[in-house]
ROVO-203602 format. One record per residue (C-alpha): x, y, z; residue in one letter. Coordinates in steps of 0.05 Angstrom, whole numbers, padded with zeros to 5 digits, always signed. Example, Ala and Ser with C-alpha at 12.3 -4.5 7.8 and 13.67 -1.06 7.14 Angstrom:
2
+00246-00090+00156A
+00273-00021+00143S
END
This chain:
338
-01760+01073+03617X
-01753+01113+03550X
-01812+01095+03490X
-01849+01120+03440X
-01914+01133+03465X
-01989+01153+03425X
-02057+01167+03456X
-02095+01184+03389X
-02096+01166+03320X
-02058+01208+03268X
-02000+01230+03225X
-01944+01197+03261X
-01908+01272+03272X
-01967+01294+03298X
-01979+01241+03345X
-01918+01204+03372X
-01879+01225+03425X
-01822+01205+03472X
-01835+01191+03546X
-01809+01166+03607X
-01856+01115+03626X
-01863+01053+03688X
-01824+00994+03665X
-01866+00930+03647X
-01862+00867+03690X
-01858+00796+03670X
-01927+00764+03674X
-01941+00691+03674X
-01919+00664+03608X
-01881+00727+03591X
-01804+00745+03595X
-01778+00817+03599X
-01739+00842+03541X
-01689+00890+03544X
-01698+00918+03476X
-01638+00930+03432X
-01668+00943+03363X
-01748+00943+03326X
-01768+00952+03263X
-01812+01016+03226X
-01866+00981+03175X
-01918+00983+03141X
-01967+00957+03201X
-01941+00995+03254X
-01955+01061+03196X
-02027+01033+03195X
-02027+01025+03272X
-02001+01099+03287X
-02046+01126+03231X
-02105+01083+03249X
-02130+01074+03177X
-02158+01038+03139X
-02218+01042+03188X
-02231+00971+03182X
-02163+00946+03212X
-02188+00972+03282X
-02237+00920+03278X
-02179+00876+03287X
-02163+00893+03359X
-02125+00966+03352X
-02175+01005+03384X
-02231+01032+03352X
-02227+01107+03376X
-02146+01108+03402X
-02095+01058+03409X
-02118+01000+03465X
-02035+00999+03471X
-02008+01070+03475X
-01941+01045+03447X
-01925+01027+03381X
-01885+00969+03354X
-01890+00899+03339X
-01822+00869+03328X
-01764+00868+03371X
-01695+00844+03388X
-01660+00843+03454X
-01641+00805+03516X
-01682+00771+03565X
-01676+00807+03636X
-01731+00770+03677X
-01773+00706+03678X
-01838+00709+03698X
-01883+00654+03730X
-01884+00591+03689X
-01837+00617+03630X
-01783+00560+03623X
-01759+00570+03548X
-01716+00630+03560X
-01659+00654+03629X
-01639+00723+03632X
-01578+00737+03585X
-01611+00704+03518X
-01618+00740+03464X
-01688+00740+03424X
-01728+00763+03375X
-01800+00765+03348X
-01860+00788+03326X
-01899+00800+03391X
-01972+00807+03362X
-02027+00770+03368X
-02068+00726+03332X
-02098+00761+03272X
-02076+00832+03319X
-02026+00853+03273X
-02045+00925+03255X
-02044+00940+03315X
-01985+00969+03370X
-01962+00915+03405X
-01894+00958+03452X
-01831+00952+03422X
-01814+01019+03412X
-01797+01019+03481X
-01729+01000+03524X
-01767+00942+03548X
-01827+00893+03536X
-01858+00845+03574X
-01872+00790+03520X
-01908+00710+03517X
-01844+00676+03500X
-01884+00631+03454X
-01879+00696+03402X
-01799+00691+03415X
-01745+00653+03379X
-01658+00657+03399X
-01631+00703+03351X
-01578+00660+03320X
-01506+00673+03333X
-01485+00710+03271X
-01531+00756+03285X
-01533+00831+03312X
-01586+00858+03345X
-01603+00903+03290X
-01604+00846+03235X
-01656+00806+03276X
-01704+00861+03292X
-01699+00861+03208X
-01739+00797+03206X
-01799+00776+03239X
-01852+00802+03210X
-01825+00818+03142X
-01804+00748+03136X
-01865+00714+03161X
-01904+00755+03112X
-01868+00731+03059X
-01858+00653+03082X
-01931+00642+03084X
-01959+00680+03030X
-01905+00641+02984X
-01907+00572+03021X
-01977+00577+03042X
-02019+00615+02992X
-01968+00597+02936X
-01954+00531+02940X
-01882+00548+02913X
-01845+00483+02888X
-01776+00469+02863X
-01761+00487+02793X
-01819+00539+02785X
-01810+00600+02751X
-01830+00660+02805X
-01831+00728+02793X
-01831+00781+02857X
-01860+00851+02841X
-01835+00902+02896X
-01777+00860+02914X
-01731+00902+02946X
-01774+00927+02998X
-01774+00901+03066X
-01831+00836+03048X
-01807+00832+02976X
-01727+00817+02998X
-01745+00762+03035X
-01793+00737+02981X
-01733+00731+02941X
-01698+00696+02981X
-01744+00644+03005X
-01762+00618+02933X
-01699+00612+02912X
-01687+00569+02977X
-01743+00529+02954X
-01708+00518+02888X
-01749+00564+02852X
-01723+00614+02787X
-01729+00680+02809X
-01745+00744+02780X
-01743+00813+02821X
-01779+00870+02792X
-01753+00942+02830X
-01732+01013+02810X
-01662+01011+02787X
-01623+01033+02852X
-01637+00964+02884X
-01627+00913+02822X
-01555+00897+02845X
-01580+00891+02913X
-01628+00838+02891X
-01585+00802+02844X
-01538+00795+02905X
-01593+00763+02941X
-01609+00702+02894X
-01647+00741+02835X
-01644+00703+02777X
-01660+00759+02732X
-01678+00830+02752X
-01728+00873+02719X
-01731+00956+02721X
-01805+00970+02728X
-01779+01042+02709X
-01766+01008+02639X
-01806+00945+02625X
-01883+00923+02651X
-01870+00857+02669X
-01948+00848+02654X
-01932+00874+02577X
-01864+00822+02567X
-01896+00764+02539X
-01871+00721+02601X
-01911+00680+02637X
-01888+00651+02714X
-01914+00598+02763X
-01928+00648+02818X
-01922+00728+02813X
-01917+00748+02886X
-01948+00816+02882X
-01933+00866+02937X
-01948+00934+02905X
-01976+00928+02833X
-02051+00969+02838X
-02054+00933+02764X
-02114+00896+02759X
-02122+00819+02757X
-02138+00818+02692X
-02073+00848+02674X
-02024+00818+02717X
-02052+00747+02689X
-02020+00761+02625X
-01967+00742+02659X
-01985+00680+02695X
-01992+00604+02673X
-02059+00586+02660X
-02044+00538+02721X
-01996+00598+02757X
-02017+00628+02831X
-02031+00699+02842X
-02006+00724+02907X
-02030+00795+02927X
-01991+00823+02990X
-02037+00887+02978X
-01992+00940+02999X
-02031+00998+03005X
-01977+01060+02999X
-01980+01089+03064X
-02056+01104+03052X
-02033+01133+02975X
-02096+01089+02949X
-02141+01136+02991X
-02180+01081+03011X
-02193+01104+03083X
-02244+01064+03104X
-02223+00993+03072X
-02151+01007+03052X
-02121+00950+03008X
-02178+00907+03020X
-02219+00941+02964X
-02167+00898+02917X
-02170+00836+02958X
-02243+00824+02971X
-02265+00817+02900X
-02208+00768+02887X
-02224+00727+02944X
-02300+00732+02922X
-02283+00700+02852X
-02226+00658+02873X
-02271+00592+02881X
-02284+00597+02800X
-02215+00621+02787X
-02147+00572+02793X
-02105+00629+02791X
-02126+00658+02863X
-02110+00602+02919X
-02155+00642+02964X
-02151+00631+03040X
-02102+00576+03052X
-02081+00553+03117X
-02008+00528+03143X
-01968+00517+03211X
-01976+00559+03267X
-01932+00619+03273X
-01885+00587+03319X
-01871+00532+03275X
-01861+00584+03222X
-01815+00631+03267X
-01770+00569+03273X
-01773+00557+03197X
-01742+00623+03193X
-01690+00609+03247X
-01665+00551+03216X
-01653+00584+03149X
-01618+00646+03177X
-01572+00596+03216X
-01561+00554+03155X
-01537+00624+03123X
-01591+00606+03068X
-01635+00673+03082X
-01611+00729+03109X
-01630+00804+03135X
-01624+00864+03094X
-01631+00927+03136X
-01624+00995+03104X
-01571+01036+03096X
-01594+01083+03151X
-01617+01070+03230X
-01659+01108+03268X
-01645+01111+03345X
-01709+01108+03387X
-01716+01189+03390X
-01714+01199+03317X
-01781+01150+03298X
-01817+01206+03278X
-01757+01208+03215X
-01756+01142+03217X
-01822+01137+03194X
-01816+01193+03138X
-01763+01154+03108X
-01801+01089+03107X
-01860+01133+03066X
-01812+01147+03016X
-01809+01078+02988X
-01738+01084+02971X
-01711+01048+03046X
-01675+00980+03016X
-01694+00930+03051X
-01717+00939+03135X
-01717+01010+03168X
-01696+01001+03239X
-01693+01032+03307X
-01640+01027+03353X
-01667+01030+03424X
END
């Protein structure tokens, strides 16, 4: 089979390259996926690039990849069963985020023609659906339902404001508090306000124009995914009772932070969080399947759905792929066609 494959750490044109490679077989638990479509993001940049240092820690690989192929979401159709594996038959179409446990900085296959996967990790892609729209969602959309369920506590009737929103986490924000009843406001450059008012966006802000910090407004949650502002200005515009939710995006290693990454943020809030009601801290919810399922309801109730940018990749072209993700201007999910 075709896939992206990396045996060292790196810039991702220096180190990514596509091979023919043995085909993976269905172990006990798993299906085989033909893969039709995965996403480029910001993990699988950290992944390729291995920094910040400290996400090997996590399972990557502390001198090269453990897994030579990148990836972690996918979309396709089941081919084989293996041993034990009763949720799936060949023909259904899937989709996922195939990590592991806390493993997700780390290359888990996808970019691949096909992946030998726990179907536990796996949901069926619901019928509206292409191929391409669900490899838009997993892990985007996880992100984003349990930092604003979870961490945020978001409630009907709140006032929420979403800094970075029409990125690939900040779209789905977005649209998951206003399915939760909240009042939304997006804050973007100005080539993706319509986008986001399209989406549910109460009101849209141009962060080329206005500091959302500096309006005098104050919201129940601001869902930060790529302020570096510090706390003690982003709480201007909180409640004195509001949640601060830090997605910590760290620029595609802009911050220069090599060793920790976005973690040099996120450590000292966590440290004073226990004396301060505006950081929740660590919070805990439902297991990822549960939440995977979440998300499948919603896209089949047509209450969420994917936004995938303007242009695809096929599988050959990653490399590009993954310079236009670095740009920051991709709307949305980048995605490869496989």
């Amino acid at each position: 089979m075709r896939a992206i494959v990396q045996e060292r750490y790196g810039p991702h044109a220096d180190v990514l390259e596509l091979r023919d490679i043995p085909e993976p077989v269905a172990g006990p638990g798993q299906v085989l996926v033909r893969v039709h479509a995965t996403s480029v993001h910001a993990d699988v940049w950290h992944a390729v690039h291995g920094i910040p240092y400290a996400f090997r820690l996590f399972g990557s690989g502390l001198r090269r990849p453990r897994l030579g192929i990148p990836g972690t979401d996918l979309a396709g159709e089941v081919v084989a069963v293996g041993d034990g594996a009763t949720r799936f038959r060949p023909g259904d179409r899937v989709y996922g985020e195939v990590t592991r446990g806390v493993n997700l900085w780390a290359n888990a296959g996808t970019f691949a023609e096909f992946a030998a996967v726990d179907e536990t990790l796996l949901a069926a892609i619901p019928d509206h659906l292409s191929f391409v729209e669900a490899a838009a969602v997993p892990t985007a959309a996880l992100i984003a339902l349990t930092n604003l369920r979870d961490e945020g506590r978001v409630q009907a009737g709140q006032r929420v404001l979403v800094n970075g929103a029409g990125g690939s986490v900040g779209v789905w924000a977005v649209q998951l508090a206003t399915a939760f009843g909240a009042h939304v406001t997006a804050v973007d450059g100005p080539a993706k306000l319509d986008l986001l008012r399209d989406l549910g966006a109460d009101e849209v802000v141009d962060y080329t124009q206005q500091d959302f910090t500096q309006a005098g407004i104050r919201y129940d949650i601001v869902f930060d995914i790529v302020s570096q502002a510090p706390f003690r200005q982003v709480r201007r515009a909180l409640e004195p009772d509001g949640t601060f939710v830090l997605i910590g995006h760290d620029q595609y290693g802009r911050s220069r932070h090599r060793v920790l990454g976005s973690l040099t943020r996120m450590l000292p809030l966590l440290a004073i969080s226990p004396v301060v009601k505006q950081l929740p801290g660590i919070r805990s919810g439902p297991p990822r399947e549960e939440n995977l399922a979440t998300i499948t309801d919603l896209l089949a109730a047509h209450r969420i759905r994917p936004v995938v940018d303007d242009r695809t990749f096929p599988l050959d072209q990653a490399v590009a792929a993954m310079d236009h993700l670095t740009t920051g201007a991709a709307k949305g999910r980048v995605v490869l066609t496989v």
